[in-house]
mmCIF file of the N, C-alpha and C atoms, coordinates in Angstrom:
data_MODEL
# 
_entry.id   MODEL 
# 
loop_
_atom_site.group_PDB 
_atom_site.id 
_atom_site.type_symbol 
_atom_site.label_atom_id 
_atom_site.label_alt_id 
_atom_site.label_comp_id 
_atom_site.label_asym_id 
_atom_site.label_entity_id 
_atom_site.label_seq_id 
_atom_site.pdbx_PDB_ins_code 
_atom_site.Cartn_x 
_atom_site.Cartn_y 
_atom_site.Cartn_z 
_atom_site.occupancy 
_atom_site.B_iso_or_equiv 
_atom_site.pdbx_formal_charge 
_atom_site.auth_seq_id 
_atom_site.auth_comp_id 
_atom_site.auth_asym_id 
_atom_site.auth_atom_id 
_atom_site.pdbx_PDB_model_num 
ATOM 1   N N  . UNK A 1 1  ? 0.853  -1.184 0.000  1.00 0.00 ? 1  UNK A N  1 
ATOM 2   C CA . UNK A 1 1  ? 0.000  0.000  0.000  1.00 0.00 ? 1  UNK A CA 1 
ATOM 3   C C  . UNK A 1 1  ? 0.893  1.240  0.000  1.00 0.00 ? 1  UNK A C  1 
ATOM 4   N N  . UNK A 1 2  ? 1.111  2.079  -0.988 1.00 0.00 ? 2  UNK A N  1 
ATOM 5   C CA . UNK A 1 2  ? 1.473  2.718  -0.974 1.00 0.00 ? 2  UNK A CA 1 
ATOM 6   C C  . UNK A 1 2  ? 1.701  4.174  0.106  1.00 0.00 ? 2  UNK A C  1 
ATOM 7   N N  . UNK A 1 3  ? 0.777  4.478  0.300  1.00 0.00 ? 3  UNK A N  1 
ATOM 8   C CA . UNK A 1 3  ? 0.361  5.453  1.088  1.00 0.00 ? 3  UNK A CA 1 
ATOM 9   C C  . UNK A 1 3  ? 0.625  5.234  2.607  1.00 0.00 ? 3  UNK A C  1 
ATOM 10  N N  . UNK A 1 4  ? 0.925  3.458  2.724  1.00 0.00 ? 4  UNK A N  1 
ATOM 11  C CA . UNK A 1 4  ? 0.697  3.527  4.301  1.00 0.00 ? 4  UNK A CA 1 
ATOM 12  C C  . UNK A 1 4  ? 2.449  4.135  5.007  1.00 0.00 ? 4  UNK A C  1 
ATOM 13  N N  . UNK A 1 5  ? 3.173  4.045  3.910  1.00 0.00 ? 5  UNK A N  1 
ATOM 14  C CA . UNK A 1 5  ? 4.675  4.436  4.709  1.00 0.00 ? 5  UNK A CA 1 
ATOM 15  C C  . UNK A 1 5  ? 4.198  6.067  4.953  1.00 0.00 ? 5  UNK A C  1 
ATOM 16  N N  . UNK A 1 6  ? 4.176  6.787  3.884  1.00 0.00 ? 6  UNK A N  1 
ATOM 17  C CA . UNK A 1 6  ? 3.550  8.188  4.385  1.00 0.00 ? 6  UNK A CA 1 
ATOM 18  C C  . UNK A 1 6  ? 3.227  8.437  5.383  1.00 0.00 ? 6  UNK A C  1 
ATOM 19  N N  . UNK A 1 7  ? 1.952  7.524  5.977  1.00 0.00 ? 7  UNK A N  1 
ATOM 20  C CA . UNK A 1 7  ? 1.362  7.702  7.194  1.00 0.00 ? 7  UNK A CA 1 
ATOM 21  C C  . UNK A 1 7  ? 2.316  7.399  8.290  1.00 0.00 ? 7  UNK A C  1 
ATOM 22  N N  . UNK A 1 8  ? 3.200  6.468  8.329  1.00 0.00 ? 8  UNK A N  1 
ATOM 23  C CA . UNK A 1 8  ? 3.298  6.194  9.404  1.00 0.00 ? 8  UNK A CA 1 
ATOM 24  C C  . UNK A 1 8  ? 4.689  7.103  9.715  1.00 0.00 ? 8  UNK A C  1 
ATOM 25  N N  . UNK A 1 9  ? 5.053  8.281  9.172  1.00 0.00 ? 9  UNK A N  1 
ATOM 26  C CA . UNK A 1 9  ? 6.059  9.401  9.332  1.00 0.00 ? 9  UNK A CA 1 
ATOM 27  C C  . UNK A 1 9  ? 5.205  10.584 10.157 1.00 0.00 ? 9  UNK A C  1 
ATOM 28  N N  . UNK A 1 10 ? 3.527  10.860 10.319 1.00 0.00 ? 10 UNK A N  1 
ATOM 29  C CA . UNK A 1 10 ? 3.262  11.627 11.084 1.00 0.00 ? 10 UNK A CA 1 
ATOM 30  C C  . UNK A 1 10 ? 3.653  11.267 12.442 1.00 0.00 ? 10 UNK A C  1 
ATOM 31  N N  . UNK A 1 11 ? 3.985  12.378 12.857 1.00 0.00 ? 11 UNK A N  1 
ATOM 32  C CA . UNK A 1 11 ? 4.000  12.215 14.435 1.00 0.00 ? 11 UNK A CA 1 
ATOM 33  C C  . UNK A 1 11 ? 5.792  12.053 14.552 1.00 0.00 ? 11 UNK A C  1 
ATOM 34  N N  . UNK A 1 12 ? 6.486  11.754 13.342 1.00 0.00 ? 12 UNK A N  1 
ATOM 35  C CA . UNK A 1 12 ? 7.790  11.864 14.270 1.00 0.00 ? 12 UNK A CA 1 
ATOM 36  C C  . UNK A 1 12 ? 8.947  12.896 13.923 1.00 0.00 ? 12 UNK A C  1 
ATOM 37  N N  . UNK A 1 13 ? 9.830  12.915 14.786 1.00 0.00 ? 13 UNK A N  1 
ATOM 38  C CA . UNK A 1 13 ? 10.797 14.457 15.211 1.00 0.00 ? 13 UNK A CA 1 
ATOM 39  C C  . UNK A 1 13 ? 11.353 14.554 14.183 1.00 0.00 ? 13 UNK A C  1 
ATOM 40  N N  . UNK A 1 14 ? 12.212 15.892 14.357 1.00 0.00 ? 14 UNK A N  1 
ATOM 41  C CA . UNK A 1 14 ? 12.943 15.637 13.198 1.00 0.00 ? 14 UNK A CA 1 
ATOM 42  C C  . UNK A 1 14 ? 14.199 17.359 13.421 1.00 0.00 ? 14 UNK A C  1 
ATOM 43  N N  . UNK A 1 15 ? 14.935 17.065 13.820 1.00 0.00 ? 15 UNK A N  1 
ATOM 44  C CA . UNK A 1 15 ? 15.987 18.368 14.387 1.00 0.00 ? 15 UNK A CA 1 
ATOM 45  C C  . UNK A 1 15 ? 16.489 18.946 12.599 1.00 0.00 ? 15 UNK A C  1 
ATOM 46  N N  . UNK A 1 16 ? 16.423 20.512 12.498 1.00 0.00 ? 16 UNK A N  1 
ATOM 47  C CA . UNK A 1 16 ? 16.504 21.383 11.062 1.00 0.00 ? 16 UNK A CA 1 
ATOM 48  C C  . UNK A 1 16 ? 18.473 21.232 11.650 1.00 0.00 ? 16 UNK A C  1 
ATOM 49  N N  . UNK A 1 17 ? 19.255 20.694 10.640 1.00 0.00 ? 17 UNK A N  1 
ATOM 50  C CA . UNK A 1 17 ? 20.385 20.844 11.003 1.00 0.00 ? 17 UNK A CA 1 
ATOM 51  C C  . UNK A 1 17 ? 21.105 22.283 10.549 1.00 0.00 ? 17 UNK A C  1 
ATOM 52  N N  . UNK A 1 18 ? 20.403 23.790 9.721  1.00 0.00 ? 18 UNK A N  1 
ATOM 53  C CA . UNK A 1 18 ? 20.679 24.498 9.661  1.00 0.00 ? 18 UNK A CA 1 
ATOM 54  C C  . UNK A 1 18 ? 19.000 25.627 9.756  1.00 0.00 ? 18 UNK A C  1 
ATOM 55  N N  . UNK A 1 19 ? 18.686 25.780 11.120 1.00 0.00 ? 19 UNK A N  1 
ATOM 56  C CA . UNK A 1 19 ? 18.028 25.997 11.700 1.00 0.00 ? 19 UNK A CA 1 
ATOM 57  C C  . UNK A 1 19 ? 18.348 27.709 11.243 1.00 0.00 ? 19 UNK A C  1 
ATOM 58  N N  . UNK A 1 20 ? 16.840 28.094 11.184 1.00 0.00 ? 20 UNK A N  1 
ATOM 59  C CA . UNK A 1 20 ? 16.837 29.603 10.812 1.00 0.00 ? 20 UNK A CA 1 
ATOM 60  C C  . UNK A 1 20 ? 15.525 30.318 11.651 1.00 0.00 ? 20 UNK A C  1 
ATOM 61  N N  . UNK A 1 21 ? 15.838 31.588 11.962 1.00 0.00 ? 21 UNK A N  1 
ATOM 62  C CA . UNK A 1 21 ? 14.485 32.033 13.226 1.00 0.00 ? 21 UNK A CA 1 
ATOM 63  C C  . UNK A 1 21 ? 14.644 31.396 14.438 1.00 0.00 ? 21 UNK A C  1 
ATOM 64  N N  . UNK A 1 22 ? 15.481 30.602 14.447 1.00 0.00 ? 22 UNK A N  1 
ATOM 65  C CA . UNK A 1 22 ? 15.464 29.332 15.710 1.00 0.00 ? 22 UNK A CA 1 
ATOM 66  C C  . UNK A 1 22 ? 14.367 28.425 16.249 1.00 0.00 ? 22 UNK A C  1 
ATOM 67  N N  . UNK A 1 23 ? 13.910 28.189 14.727 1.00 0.00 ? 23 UNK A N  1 
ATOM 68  C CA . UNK A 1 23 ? 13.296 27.373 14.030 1.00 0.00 ? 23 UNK A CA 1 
ATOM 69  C C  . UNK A 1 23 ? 13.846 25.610 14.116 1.00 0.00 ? 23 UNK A C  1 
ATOM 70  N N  . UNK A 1 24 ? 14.465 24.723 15.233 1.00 0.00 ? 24 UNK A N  1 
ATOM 71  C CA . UNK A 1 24 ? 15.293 23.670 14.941 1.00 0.00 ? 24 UNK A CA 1 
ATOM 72  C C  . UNK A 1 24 ? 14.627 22.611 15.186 1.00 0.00 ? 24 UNK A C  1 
ATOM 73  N N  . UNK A 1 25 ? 13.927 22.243 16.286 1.00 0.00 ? 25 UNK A N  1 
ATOM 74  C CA . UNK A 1 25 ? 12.869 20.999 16.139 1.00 0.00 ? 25 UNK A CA 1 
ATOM 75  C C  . UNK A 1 25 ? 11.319 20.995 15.199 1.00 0.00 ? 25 UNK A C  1 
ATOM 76  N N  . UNK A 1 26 ? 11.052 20.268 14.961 1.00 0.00 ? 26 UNK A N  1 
ATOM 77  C CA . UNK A 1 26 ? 10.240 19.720 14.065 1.00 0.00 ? 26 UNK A CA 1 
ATOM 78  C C  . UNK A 1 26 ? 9.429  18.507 14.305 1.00 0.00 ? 26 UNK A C  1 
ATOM 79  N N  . UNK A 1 27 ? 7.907  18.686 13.882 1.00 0.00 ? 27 UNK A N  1 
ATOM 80  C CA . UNK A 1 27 ? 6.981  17.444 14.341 1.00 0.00 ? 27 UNK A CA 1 
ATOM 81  C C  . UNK A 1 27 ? 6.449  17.413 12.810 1.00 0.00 ? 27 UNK A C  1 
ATOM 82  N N  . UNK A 1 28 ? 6.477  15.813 12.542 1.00 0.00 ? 28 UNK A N  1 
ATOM 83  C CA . UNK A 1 28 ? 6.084  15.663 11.189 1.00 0.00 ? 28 UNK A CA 1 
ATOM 84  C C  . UNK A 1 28 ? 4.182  15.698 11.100 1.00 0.00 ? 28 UNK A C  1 
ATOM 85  N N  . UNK A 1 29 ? 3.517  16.408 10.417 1.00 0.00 ? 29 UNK A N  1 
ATOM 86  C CA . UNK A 1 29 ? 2.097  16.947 10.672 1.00 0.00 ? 29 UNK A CA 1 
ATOM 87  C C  . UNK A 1 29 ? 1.192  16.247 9.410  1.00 0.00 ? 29 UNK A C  1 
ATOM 88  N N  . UNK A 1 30 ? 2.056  16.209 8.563  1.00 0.00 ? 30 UNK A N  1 
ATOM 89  C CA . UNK A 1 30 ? 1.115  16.044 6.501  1.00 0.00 ? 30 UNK A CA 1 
ATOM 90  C C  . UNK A 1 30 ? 2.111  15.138 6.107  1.00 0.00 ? 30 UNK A C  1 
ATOM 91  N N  . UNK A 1 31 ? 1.621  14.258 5.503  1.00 0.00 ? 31 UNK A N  1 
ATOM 92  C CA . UNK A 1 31 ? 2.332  14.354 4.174  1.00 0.00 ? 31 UNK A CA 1 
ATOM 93  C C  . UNK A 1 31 ? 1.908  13.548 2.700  1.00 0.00 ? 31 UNK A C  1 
ATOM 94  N N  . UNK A 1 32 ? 2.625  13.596 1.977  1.00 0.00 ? 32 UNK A N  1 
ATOM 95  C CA . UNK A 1 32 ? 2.004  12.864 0.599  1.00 0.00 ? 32 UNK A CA 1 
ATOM 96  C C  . UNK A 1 32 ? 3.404  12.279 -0.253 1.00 0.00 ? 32 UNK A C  1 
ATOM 97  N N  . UNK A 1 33 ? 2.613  11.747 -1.331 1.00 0.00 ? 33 UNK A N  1 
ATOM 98  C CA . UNK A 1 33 ? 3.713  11.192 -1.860 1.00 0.00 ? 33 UNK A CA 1 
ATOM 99  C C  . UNK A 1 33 ? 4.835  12.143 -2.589 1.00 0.00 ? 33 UNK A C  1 
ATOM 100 N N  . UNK A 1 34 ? 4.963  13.422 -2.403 1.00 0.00 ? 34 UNK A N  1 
ATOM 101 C CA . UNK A 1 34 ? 5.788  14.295 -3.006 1.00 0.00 ? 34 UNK A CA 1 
ATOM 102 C C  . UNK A 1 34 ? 6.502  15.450 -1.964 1.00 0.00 ? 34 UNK A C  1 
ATOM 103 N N  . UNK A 1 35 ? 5.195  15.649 -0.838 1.00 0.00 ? 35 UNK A N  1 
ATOM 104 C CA . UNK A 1 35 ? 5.910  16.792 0.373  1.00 0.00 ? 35 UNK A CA 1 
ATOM 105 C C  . UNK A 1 35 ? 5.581  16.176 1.828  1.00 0.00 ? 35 UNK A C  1 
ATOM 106 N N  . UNK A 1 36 ? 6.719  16.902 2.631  1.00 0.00 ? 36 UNK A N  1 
ATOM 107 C CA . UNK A 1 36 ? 6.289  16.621 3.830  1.00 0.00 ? 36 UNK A CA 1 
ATOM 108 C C  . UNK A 1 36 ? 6.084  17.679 4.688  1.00 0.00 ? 36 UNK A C  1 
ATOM 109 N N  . UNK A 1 37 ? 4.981  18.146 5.271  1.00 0.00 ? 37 UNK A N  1 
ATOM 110 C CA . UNK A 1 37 ? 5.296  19.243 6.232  1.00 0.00 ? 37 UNK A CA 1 
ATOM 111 C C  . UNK A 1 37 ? 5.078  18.823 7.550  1.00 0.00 ? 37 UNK A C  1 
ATOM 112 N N  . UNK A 1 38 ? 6.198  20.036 7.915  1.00 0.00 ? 38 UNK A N  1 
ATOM 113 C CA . UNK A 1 38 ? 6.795  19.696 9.151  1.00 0.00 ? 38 UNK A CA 1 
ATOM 114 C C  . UNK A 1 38 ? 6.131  20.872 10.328 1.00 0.00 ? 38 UNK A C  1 
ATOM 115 N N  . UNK A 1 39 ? 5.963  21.053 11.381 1.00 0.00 ? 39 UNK A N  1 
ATOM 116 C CA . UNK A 1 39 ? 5.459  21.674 12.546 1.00 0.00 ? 39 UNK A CA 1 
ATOM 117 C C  . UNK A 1 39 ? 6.689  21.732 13.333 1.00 0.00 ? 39 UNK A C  1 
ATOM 118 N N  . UNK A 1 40 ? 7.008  23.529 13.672 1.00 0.00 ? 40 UNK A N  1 
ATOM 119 C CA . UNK A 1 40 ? 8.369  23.321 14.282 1.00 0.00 ? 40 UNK A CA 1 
ATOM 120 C C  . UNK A 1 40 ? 6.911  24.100 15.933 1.00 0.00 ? 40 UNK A C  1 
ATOM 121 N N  . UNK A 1 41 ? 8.449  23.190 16.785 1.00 0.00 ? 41 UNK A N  1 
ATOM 122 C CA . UNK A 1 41 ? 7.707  23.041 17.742 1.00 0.00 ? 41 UNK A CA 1 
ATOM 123 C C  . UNK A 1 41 ? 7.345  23.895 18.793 1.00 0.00 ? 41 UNK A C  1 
ATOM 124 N N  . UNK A 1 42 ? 8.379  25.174 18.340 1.00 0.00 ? 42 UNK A N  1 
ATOM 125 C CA . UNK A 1 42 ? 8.485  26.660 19.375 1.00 0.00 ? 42 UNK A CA 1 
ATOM 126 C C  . UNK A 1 42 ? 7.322  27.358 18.917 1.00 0.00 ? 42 UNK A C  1 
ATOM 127 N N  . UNK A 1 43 ? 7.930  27.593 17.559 1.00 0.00 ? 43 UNK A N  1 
ATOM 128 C CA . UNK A 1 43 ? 6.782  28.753 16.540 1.00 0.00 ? 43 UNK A CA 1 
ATOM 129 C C  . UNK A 1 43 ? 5.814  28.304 16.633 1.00 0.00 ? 43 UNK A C  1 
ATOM 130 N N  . UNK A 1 44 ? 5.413  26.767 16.215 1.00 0.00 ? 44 UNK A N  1 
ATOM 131 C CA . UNK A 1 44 ? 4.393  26.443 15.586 1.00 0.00 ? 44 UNK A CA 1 
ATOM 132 C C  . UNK A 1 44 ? 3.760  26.354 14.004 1.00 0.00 ? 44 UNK A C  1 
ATOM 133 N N  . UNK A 1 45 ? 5.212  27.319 13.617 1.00 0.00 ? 45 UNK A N  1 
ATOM 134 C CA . UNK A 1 45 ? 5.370  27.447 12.218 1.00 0.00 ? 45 UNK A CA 1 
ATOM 135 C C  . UNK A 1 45 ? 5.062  26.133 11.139 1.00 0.00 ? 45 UNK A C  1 
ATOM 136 N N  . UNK A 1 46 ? 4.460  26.347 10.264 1.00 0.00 ? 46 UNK A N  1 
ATOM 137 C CA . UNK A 1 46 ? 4.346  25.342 9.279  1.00 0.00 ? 46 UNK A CA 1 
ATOM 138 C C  . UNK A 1 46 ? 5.652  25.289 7.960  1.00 0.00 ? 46 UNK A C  1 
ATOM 139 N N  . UNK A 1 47 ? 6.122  24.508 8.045  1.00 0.00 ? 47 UNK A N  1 
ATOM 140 C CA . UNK A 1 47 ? 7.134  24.558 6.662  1.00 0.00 ? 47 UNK A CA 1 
ATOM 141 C C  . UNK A 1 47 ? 7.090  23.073 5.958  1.00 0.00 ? 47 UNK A C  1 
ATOM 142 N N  . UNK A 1 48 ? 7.080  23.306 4.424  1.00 0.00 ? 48 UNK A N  1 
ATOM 143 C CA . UNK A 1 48 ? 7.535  22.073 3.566  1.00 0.00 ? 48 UNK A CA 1 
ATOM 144 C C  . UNK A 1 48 ? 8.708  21.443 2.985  1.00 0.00 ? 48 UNK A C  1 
ATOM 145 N N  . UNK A 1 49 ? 9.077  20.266 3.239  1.00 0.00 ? 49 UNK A N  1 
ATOM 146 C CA . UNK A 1 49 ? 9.747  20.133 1.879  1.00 0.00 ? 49 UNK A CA 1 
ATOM 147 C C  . UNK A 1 49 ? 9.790  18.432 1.536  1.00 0.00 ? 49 UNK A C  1 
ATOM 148 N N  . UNK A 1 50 ? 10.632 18.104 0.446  1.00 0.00 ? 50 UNK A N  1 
ATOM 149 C CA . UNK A 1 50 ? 10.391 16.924 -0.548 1.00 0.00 ? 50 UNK A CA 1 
ATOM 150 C C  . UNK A 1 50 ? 10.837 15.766 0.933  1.00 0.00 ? 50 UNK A C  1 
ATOM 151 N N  . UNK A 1 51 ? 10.896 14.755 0.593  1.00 0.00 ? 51 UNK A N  1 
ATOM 152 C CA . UNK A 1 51 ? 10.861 13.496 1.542  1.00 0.00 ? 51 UNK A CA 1 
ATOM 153 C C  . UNK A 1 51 ? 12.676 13.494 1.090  1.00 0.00 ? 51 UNK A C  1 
ATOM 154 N N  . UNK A 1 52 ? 13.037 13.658 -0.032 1.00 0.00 ? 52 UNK A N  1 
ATOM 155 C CA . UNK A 1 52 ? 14.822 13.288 -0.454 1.00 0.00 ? 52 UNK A CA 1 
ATOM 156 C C  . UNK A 1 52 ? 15.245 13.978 0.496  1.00 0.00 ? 52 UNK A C  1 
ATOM 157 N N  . UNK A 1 53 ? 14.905 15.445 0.983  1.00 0.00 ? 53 UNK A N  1 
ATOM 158 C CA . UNK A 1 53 ? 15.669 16.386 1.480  1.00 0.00 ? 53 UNK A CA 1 
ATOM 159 C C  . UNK A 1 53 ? 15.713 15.997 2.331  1.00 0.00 ? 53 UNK A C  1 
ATOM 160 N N  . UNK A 1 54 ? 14.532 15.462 3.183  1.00 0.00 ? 54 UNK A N  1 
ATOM 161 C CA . UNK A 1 54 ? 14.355 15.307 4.860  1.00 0.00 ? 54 UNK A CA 1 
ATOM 162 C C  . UNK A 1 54 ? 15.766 13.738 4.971  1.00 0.00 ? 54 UNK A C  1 
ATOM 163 N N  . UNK A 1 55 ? 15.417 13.179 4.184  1.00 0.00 ? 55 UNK A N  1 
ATOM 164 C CA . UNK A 1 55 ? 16.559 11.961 3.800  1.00 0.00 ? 55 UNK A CA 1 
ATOM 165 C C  . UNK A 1 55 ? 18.436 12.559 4.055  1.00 0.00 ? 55 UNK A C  1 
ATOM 166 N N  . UNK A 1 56 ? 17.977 13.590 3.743  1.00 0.00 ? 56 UNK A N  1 
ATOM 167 C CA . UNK A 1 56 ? 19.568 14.221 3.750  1.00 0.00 ? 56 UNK A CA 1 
ATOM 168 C C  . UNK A 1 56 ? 20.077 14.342 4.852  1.00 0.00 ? 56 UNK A C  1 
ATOM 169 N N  . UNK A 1 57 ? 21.231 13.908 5.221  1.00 0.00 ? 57 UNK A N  1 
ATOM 170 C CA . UNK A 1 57 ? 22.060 14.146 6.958  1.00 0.00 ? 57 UNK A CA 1 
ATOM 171 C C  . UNK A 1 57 ? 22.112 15.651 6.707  1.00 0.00 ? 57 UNK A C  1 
ATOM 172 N N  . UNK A 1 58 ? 22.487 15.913 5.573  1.00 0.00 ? 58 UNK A N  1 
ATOM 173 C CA . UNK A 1 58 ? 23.456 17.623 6.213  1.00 0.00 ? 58 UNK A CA 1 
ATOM 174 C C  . UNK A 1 58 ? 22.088 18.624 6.178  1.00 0.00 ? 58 UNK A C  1 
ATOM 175 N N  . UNK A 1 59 ? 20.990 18.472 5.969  1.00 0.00 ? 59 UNK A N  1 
ATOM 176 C CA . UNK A 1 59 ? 19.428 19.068 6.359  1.00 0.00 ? 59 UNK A CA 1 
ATOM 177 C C  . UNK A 1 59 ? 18.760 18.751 7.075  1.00 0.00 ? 59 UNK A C  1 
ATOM 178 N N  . UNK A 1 60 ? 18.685 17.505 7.604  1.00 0.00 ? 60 UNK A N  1 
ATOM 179 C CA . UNK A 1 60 ? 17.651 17.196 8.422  1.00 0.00 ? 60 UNK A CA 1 
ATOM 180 C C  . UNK A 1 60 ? 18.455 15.631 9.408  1.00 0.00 ? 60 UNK A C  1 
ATOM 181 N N  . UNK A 1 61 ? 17.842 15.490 10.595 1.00 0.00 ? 61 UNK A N  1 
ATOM 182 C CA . UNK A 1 61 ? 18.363 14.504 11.587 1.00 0.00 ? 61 UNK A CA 1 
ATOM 183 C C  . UNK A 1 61 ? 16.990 14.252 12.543 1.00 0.00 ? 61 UNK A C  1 
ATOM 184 N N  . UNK A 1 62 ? 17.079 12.696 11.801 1.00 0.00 ? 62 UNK A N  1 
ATOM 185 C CA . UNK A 1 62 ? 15.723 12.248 12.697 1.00 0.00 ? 62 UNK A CA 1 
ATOM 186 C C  . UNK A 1 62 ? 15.867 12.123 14.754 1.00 0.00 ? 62 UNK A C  1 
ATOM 187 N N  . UNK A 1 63 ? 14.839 12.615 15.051 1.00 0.00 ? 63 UNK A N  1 
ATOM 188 C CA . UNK A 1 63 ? 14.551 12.916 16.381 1.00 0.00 ? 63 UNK A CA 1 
ATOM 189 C C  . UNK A 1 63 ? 14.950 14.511 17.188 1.00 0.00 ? 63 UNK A C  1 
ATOM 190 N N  . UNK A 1 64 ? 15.025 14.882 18.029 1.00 0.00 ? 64 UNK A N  1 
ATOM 191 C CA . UNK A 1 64 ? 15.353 15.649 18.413 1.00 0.00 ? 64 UNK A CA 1 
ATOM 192 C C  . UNK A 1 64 ? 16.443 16.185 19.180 1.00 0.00 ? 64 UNK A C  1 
ATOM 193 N N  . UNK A 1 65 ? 17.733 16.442 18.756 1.00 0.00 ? 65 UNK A N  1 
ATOM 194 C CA . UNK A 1 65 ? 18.792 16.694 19.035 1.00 0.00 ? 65 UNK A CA 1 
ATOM 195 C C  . UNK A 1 65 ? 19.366 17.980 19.940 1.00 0.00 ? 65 UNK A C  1 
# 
């Protein structure tokens, strides 16, 4: 089933390894087969991006660091 890996990425952390606004933790909120948005956890801010990026060490680091 396609869709079910998607799902099962809501709900987890995700530390911005070049954090801006001081903007650095992250709760995974949406996603689909092309974006993921993320819920940072101070602001509350909403931000997107592709699933490759979040994949990337030097952008993103799963859990909260």
């Amino acid at each position: 089933m396609p869709g079910q890996h998607q799902r099962s990425r809501i709900g987890t952390k995700w530390t911005c390894t070049k954090p801006s606004n001081g903007e650095k933790h992250f709760e995974v909120v949406d996603c689909n087969a092309v974006r993921v948005a993320l819920r940072c956890i101070v602001t509350a801010s909403v931000r997107t991006t592709s699933h490759d990026d979040l994949k990337d060490e030097t952008n993103w680091q799963r859990g909260w660091l």
